[in-house]
N, C-alpha and C positions, 0 to 999 in steps of 0.2 A: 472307772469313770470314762475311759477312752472309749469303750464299747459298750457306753450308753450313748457318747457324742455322736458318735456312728451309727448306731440306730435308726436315726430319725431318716437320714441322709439314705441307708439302705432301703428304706420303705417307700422312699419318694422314687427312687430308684427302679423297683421292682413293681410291687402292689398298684401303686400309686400311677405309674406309668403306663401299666397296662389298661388302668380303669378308663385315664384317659385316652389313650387308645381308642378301647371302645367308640368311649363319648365321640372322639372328631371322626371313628369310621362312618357310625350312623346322620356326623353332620355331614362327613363328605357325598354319603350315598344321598341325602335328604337334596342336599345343595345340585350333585348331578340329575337328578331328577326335575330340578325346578329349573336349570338351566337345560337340558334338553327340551321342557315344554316349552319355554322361553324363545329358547332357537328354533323351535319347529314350526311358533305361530309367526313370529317374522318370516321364518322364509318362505312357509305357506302364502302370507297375506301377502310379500314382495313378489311372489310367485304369480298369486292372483289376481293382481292387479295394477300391478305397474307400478314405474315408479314416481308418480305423481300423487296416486291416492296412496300409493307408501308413504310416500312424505307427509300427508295427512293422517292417515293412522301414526306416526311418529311421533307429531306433536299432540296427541293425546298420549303415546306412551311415556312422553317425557314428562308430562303435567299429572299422568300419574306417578311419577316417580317423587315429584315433590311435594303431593300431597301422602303418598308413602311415608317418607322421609319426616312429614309434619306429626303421622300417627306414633312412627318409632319413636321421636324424639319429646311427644309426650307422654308415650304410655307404657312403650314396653321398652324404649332403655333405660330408663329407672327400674321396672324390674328385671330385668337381665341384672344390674347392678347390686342391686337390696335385695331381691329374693333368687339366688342362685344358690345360695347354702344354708337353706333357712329348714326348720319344720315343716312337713304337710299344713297343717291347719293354717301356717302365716301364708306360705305361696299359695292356696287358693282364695285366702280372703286378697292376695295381692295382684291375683290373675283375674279374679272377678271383677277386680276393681278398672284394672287395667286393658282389658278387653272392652268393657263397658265403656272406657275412653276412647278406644279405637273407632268403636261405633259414633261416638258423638264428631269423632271428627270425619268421618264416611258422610256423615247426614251435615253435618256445615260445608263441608268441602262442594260435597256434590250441591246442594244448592246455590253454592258460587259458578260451580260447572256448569249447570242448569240456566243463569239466568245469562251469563257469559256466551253458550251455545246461540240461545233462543235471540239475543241480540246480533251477533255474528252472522247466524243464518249461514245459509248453501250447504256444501256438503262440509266444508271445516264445522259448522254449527252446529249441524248433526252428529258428528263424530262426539263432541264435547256433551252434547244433552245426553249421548248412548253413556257415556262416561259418568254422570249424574249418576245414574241407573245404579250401575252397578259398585262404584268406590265402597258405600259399607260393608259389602259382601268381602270385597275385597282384603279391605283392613283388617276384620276380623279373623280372617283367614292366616292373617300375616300375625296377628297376636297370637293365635292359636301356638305357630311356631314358637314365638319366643318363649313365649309360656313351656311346651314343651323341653326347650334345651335347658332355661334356669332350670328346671329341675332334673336336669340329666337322660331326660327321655326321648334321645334323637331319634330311639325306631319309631318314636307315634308318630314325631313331624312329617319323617321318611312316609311312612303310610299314609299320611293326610293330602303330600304332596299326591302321590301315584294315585289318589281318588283325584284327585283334580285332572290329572293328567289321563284317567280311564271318560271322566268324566267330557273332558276335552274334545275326543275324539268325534263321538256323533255331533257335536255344538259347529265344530268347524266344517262339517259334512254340509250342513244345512246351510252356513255360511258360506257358503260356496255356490250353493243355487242361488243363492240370492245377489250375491256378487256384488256387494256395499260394502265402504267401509265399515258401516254404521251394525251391519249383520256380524261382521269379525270382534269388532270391540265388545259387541254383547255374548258372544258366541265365549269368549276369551273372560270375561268378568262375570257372566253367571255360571261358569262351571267353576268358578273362582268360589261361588257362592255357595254350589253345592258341599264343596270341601269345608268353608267355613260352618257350615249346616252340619256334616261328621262330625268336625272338631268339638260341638258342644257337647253328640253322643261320647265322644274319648274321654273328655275332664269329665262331664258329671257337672261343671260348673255354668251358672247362669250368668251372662255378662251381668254388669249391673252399671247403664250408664248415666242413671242418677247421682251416682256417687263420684262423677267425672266432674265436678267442684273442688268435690275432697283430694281426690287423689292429685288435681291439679298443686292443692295449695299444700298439701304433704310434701310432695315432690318437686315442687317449685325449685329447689336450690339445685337441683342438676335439668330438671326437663327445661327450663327456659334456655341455660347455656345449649342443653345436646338439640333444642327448638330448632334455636338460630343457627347452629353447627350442620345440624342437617339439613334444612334449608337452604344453607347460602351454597351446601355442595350440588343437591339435586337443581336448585335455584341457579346455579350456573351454567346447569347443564342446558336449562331448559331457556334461561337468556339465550344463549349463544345458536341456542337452535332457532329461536323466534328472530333474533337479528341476523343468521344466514338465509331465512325466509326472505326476512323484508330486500335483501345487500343480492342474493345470487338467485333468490326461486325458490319453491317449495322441492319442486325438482333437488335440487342441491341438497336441501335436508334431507332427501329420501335415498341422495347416491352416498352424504355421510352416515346416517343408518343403516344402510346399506351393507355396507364395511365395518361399522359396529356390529351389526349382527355375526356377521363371520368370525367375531371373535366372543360371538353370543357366551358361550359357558362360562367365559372369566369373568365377562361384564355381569352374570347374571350372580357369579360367586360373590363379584365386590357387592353388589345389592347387600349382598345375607350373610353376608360374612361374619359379622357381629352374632349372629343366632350362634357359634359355636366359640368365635377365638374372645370375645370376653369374659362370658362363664368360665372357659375357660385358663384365660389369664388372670382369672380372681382367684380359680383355685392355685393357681400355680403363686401365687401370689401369698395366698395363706400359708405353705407348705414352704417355698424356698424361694424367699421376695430377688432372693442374689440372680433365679436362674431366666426372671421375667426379660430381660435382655436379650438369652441367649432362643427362648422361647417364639419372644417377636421376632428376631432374625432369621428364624427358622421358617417359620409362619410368609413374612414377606418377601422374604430371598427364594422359597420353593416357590410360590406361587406367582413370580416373577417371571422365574425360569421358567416355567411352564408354558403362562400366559408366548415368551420369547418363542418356543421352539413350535406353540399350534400356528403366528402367526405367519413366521419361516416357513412350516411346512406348506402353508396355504399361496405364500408368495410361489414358492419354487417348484411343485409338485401336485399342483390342482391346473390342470389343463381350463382353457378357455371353453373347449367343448363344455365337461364335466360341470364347470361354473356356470354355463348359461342353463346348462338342465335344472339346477338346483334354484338357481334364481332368476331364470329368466331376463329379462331385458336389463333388468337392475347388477345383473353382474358386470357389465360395457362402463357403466360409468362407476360403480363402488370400487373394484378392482384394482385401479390405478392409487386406491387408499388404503391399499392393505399395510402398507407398512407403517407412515404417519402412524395410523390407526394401534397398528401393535404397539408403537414405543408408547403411545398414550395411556397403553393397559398395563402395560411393563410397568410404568411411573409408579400408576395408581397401584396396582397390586404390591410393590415395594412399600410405597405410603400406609397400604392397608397394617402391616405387622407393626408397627411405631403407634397409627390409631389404636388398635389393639390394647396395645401396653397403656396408654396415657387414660383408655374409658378404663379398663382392670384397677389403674391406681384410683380413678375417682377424678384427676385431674382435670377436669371439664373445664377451666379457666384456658389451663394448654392445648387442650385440643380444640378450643373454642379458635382461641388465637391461630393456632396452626391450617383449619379450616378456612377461616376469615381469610387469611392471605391466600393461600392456593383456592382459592373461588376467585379470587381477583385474578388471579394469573392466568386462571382458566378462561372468564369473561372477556379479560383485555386481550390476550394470544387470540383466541377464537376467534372473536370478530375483529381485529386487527387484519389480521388471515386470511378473511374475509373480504374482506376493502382489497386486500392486495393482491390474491390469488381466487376469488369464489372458493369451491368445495375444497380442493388440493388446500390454499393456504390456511383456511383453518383449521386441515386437519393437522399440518406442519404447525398449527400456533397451537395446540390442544395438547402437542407430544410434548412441544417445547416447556410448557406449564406445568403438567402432572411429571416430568421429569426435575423439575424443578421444585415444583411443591413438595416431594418427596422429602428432599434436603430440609426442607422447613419441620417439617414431620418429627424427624429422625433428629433433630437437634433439639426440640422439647420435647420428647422421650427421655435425651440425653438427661436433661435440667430436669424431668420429674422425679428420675429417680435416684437424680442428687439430692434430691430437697424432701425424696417422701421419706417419712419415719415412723415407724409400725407404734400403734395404740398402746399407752403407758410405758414407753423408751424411754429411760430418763438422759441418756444420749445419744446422738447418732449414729454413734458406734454399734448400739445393738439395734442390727436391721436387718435381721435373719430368724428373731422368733417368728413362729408361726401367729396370726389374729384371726379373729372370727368374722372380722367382716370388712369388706374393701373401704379405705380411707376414706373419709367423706371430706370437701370442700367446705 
C-alpha cells in the first residue's frame, strides 16, 4: 500500500517533470523570440525617429495592447482554460471556434481604430487608421499561439513566431525609406499577418468566426470576468499613457517607452506569459493541487529576479556612448528611468506567478478582484506621478503600484487555494486527488 502511495508522487516527479520541461523550454524559446522582435522594432522605430513620433507609435502600441488583452480575454483564455487537456477532436472544434473570435474582434476593434484615426487626423490619426489595417492579422496570430500551447505544442508557436520575425526583417527595411510612423505600424502588423497566414497551414484548422456568438455565450462564465481583467490591466496602461500625454507631452510618453523598451524582453514575457504558465498550472494542478504554490513561486520569484539583474545591469554597465547608438536621441531622456522602470517590471513579474495560479484554479472572481485594484493603483500612481514629477514621477508612481499590487495578488492566491476543493471531494481534507479538468466558477 505504501508503494503504491508513492507511485503517483514518483511519476510527477520524474516523467511528469521532464514533460514539463519540455513544454516551458519551447514556451521560453517561443517567448524569447517574440520578445526579441518586440525589442528590435522599438528600438529600430526609437532609433528612426525620434522621440516624438516614438511617442506616437507608443500610443498605438499601447491601444494595441488593450485590444490584445480584449481578444485573449474573450477567446483564447477560455481555451487555454477548457481545452488544455482535452481530445484532438474537442481542441480543434475549440480552436476553430476560438480563433474565429479573435478575428471578430480584429474587425470591430479596428473599425473603432479606423473611425477614431480618421477623426483625430495628423500623424496621431494616421498611426491609428495603419492600426485598423492590421489588428485582425494580428489577433489571429496571437490565437494561433494559444491554441498551440493548450495543446502542448510550444515548437509550432516557437516556429510561427521566427516566421514573423524572418518575415519582419525586409517590412522594416522599406519602413525605413519611407521614414512614417504610419510605414513601421504597418511594416510590424502585416508581417504579423503573414505568420497568422502559416499558422492556418500548421493546425489544418479554419477559423470559424460565425460562431463567435456561440462561443461568446458558451464561455461567458469566465470570458466576461478574464474581459474586464484584461482590460482594466492593459486599460491602465494605456490611461496613464493618454493622461502623461495630455499632463507632460507626447515627448514624455516616448522617454517612458523609451525605458520600457530597455526592459523590452520581460515586458514582452508579461504579455505571453499566460501562453505557457497556465496550461501549465492546470496540469500541475490535475497531478499535485498541494505543489501549485510552490509552482507560482517559482514561476514569479525567477522571473522577478531576472527582470531585477537585466535592469541593474543596464543602469551600471551600459555606457552613455553604447546607449545613444542603440537608441539614439531617445536614450538622454529614457535613461534617467531605468530604475523606476525595473522595480515596475520586478512588481509585475512577481504578480505574474500568483495570476498564474488563480487563472489554473478557475478563480476568475479572484483574479478579477485582484486586477481591479492593481489597475487602480496603476492609474492613480501613474498619473499622480505625473502632476508631480512629468516622466521621472510616473514612472516612480508606476513602481510604487505594481509593487504594491503584487501583495494584492499573492493574498488571493492565498484565499483560492484555501477555498478550492477538487471535483467529488466529500471534504476538504481530500485536495490532492488528481481531476480531469480545472475548477470552474
Amino acid at each position: 500500500m505504501a508503494n503504491h502511495r508513492r507511485a503517483p508522487r514518483s511519476i510527477f516527479r520524474s516523467g511528469a517533470v521532464r514533460a514539463m520541461a519540455g513544454r516551458l523550454s519551447w514556451g521560453l524559446g517561443d517567448q524569447a523570440v517574440s520578445s526579441l522582435t518586440n525589442f528590435a522594432v522599438g528600438l529600430y522605430v526609437a532609433r528612426s525617429l525620434g522621440t516624438f513620433a516614438f511617442g506616437i507609435f507608443s500610443l498605438a502600441w499601447v491601444t494595441y495592447g488593450v485590444v490584445l488583452n480584449v481578444s485573449r480575454g474573450l477567446a483564447t483564455d477560455p481555451l487555454m482554460v477548457r481545452f488544455s487537456a482535452v481530445p484532438e477532436d474537442r481542441w480543434r472544434t475549440g480552436v476553430a471556434s476560438a480563433s474565429g473570435t479573435a478575428i471578430g474582434v480584429g474587425f470591430a476593434t479596428g473599425l473603432v481604430s479606423l473611425v477614431g484615426g480618421l477623426a483625430t487626423g495628423g500623424p496621431l490619426g494616421s498611426a491609428f487608421v495603419a492600426l485598423a489595417v492590421v489588428l485582425p492579422g494580428l489577433l489571429l496570430q496571437d490565437a494561433w499561439r494559444f491554441a498551440f500551447f493548450a495543446r502542448g505544442q510550444g515548437k509550432r508557436a516557437f516556429v510561427n513566431d521566427c516566421v514573423w520575425g524572418v518575415a519582419l526583417l525586409p517590412a522594416l527595411y522599406i519602413a525605413a525609406q519611407i521614414h512614417t510612423v504610419v510605414a513601421f505600424v504597418l511594416a510590424w502588423g502585416l508581417s504579423g499577418a503573414v505568420a497568422a497566414l502559416y499558422g492556418w497551414f500548421q493546425t489544418g484548422i479554419l477559423p470559424h468566426p460565425r460562431e463567435m456568438v456561440g462561443w461568446l455565450r458558451t464561455q461567458r462564465d469566465l470570458s466576461v470576468r478574464y474581459l474586464v481583467e484584461n482590460v482594466s490591466n492593459s486599460g491602465a496602461s494605456q490611461l496613464r499613457a493618454y493622461g502623461l500625454g495630455a499632463i507632460a507631452g507626447i515627448t514624455a510618453v516616448g522617454a517612458v517607452r523609451g525605458a520600457e523598451q530597455l526592459l523590452g524582453p520581460f515586458l514582452a514575457l508579461l504579455m505571453g506569459l499566460s501562453l505557457v504558465t497556465v496550461a501549465e498550472g492546470a496540469r500541475v494542478l490535475q497531478r499535485a493541487p498541494h505543489r501549485l504554490k510552490h509552482f507560482c513561486m517559482i514561476l514569479g520569484g525567477g522571473q522577478a529576479g531576472a527582470a531585477l539583474c537585466w535592469g541593474l545591469g543596464l543602469l551600471f554597465l551600459v555606457p552613455d556612448r553604447a546607449g545613444r547608438w542603440v537608441m539614439g536621441s531617445v536614450w538622454d531622456s529614457s535613461s534617467p528611468l531605468i530604475l523606476p522602470v525595473t522595480l515596475a517590471v520586478v512588481g509585475a513579474s512577481f504578480a505574474t506567478g500568483a495570476a498564474a495560479g488563480l487563472r489554473a484554479l478557475g478563480a476568475a472572481k479572484r483574479s478579477l478582484r485582484s486586477q481591479l485594484v492593481a489597475s487602480l493603483f496603476y492609474v492613480t500612481f501613474g498619473i499622480a506621478g505625473a502632476f508631480l514629477g512629468g516622466a521621472a514621477g510616473s514612472a516612480w508612481g508606476v513602481a510604487t503600484a505594481t509593487l504594491s499590487g503584487s501583495v494584492v495578488w499573492w493574498f488571493q492566491l492565498r484565499l483560492g487555494l484555501r477555498d478550492y476543493v477538487p471535483p467529488g471531494a466529500d471534504e476538504p481534507t481530500v485536495v490532492f486527488e488528481p481531476i480531469k479538468e480545472p475548477i470552474k466558477e
